[in-house]
C-alpha positions as CSV (number, residue, x, y, z in Angstrom):
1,X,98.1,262.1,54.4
2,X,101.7,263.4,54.0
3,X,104.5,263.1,56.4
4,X,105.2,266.6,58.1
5,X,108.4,266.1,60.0
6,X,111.4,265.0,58.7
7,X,114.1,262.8,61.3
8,X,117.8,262.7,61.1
9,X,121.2,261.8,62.8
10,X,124.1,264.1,63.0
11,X,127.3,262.6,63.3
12,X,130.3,264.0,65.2
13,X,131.8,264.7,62.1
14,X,129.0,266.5,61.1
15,X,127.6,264.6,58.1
16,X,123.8,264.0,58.5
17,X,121.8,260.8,57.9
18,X,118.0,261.4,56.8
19,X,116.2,258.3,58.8
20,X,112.8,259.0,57.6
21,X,109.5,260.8,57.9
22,X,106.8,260.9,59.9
23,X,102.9,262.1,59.9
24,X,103.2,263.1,63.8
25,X,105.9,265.3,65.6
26,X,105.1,262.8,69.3
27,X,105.8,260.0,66.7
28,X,109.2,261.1,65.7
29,X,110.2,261.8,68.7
30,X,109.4,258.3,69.7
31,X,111.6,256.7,66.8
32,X,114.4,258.9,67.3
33,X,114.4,257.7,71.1
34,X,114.4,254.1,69.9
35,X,116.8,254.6,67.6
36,X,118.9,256.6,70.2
37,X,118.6,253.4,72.4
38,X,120.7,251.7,70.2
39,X,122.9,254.6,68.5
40,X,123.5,257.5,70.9
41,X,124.1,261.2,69.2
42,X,122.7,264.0,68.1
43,X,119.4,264.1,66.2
44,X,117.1,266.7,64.9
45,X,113.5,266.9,64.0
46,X,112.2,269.5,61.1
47,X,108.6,270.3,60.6
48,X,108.0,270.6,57.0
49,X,105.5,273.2,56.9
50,X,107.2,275.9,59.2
51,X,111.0,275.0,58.7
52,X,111.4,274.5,62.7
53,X,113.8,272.7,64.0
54,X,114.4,270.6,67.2
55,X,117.7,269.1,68.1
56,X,118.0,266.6,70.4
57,X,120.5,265.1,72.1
58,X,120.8,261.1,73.4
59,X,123.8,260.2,75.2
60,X,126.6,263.4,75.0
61,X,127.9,265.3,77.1
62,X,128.7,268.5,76.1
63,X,131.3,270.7,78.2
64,X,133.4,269.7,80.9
65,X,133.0,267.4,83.5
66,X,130.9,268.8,87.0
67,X,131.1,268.0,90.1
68,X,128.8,267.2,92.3
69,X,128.8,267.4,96.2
C-alpha cells in the first residue's frame, strides 16, 4: 500500500522539514501531535491524491494578547 499523506514542519523562518509519510490521514495527525509534544510549531498535512492541505498549529499564538474577564 502507498503512503497517501505527506507530514511536515514549518519553521518560523519559513523553511519546511518533510518528516515522513503516512498510509492514514488519523495517523498523521497522531505523529505530528507527538512530535508537537516535543517541538511546538506549525505543521501541515498534504493528501497526495487531491493536493489538500491542513495546517496545524501546536503551541503559537498568533495575534495579540486577549484578555479575559
Amino acid at each position: 500500500m502507498h503512503a497517501l499523506f505527506d507530514m511536515y514542519r514549518v519553521d518560523v523562518d519559513g523553511s519546511v522539514e518533510w518528516l515522513g509519510s503516512s498510509q492514514d490521514y488519523r495517523l498523521a495527525l497522531l505523529e505530528i501531535g507527538l512530535t508537537a509534544v516535543e517541538a511546538p510549531g506549525e505543521y501541515v498535512i498534504v493528501d497526495r491524491q487531491t493536493s489538500d492541505r491542513i495546517v496545524l498549529s501546536f503551541g503559537m499564538r498568533r495575534g495579540p494578547p486577549v484578555a479575559v474577564q
